[in-house]
N, C-alpha and C positions, 0 to 999 in steps of 0.2 A: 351705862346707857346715857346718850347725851338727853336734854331738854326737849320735847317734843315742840318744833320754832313754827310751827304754824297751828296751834287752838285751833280748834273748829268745830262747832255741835255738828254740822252738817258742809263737808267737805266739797267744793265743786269747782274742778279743774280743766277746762272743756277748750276743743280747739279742732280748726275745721279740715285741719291733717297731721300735722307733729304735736304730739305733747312732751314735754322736756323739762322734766324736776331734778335740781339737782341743791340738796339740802345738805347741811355742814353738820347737822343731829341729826335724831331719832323723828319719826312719824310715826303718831296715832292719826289715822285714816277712817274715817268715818264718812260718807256718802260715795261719791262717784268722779274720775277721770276718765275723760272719755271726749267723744262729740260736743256739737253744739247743741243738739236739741235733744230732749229724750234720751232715753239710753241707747241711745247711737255711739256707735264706735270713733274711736278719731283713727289715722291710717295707723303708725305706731305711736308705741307709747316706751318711754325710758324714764325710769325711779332712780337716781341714784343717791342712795339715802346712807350718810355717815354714821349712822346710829343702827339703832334698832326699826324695822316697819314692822307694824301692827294695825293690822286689816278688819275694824269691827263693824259689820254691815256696812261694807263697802263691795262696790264692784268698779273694777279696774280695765278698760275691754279699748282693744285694738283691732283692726282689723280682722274678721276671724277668718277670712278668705284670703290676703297676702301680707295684713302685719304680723310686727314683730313687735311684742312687749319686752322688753327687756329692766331687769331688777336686781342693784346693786344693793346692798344694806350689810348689818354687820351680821344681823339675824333678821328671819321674816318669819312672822304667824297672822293666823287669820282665823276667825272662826268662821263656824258652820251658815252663817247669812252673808259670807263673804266667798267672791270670785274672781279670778284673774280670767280676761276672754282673750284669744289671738290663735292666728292660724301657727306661730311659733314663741313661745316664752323661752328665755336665756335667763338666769339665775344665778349668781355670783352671790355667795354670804361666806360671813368666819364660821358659824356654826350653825346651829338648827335655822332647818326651813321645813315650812307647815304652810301645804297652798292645797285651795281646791279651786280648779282649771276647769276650763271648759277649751280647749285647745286641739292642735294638731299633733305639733312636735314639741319635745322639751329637751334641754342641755339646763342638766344642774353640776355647779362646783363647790365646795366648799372646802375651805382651807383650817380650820379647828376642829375639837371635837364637838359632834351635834350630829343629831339624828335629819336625814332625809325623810318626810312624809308628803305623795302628792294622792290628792283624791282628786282622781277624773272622772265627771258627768259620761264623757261619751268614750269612745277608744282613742289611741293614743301613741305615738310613736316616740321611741326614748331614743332619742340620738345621741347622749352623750351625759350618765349622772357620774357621778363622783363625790362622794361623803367620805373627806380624808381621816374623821376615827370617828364612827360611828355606822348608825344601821340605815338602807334605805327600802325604804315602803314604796311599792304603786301599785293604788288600787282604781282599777279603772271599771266603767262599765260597759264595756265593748271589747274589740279586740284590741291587746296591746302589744307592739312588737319593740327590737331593740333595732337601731339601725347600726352602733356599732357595739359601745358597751355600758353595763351598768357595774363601778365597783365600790369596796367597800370589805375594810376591812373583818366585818361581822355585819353580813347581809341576812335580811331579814323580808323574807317574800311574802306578799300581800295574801290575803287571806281571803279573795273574791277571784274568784276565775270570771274570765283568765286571768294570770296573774305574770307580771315581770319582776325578775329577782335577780341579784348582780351578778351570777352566772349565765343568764341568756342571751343568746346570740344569733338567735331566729331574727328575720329581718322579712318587713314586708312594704309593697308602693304603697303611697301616700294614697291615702282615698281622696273619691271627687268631692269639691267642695259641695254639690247639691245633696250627696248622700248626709255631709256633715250637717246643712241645715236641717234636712228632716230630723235629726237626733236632737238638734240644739232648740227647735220647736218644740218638743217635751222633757225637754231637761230640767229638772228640779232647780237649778241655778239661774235659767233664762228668766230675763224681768219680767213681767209683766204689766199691759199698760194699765 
């Protein structure tokens, strides 16, 4: 893992529609990227991070009605006071990725071996994972469907119903965004002021 090139007890990355990181190392992430004010969204947001990202009581939030967050790194984890927000996350790493989302839709890829883990606040539509040798998890707390596919050489299905495993291929419409906010109003991830 490269140097983590931006220190910061309290991380804050804010901007009044694109946010656009593109680092030559690894990030430890500690506060917030997002808006300008509060924990306001910016419209999307792009990480692309040549190292490793590591998300320790951070939250990372795009538009959760039409952005896109998008996350390049070589590996991502996050702990449990940490959240990715967007109406769609894209995910590109060499190996393990460990996200808990508050989202719509996801597409994850990974090209090494590492394990797939996403934990969703609310439900969830998997448009496209892939954990090229390894297992992928998702555990959501609503409904989850696959829009095309989820694979993986030793799939390994979440443990909360419902549940998406890299054989499913049930596919369902996007819900309204107003249904999404009422969910995201008492999500365990949602900030509060």
């Amino acid at each position: 893992m490269l140097p983590n090139a931006l220190p910061a007890a309290d991380f804050q990355l804010r901007a009044a529609k694109d946010v656009y990181l593109d680092l030559g190392s690894g990030l430890n992430l500690t506060g917030f990227v997002g808006g300008v004010t509060g924990f306001e969204s910016a419209r999307n947001v792009t990480l692309d991070i040549a190292g490793e990202l590591v998300v320790s009581s951070g939250i990372v939030a795009a538009n959760a009605d039409t952005g896109v967050l998008t996350v390049r790194a070589s590996e991502i984890s996050t702990d449990g006071a940490s959240v990715f927000i967007a109406h769609n996350l894209v995910v590109a790493a060499e190996s393990n990725v460990q996200l808990n989302t508050l989202i719509d839709r996801i597409t994850i890829d990974t090209t090494a071996a590492g394990t797939v883990l996403v934990n969703e606040a609310t439900g969830l539509t998997v448009d496209h994972v892939v954990a090229a040798a390894g297992s992928i998890s998702i555990n959501a707390g609503d409904d989850t469907g696959c829009a095309t596919s989820a694979t993986s050489p030793r799939a390994t299905p979440s443990r909360s119903r419902p549940r998406a495993t890299s054989t499913s291929t049930t596919s369902r419409p996007a819900r309204p965004s107003a249904r999404r906010r009422r969910r995201a109003a008492t999500s365990p991830w949602t900030p509060r002021a």
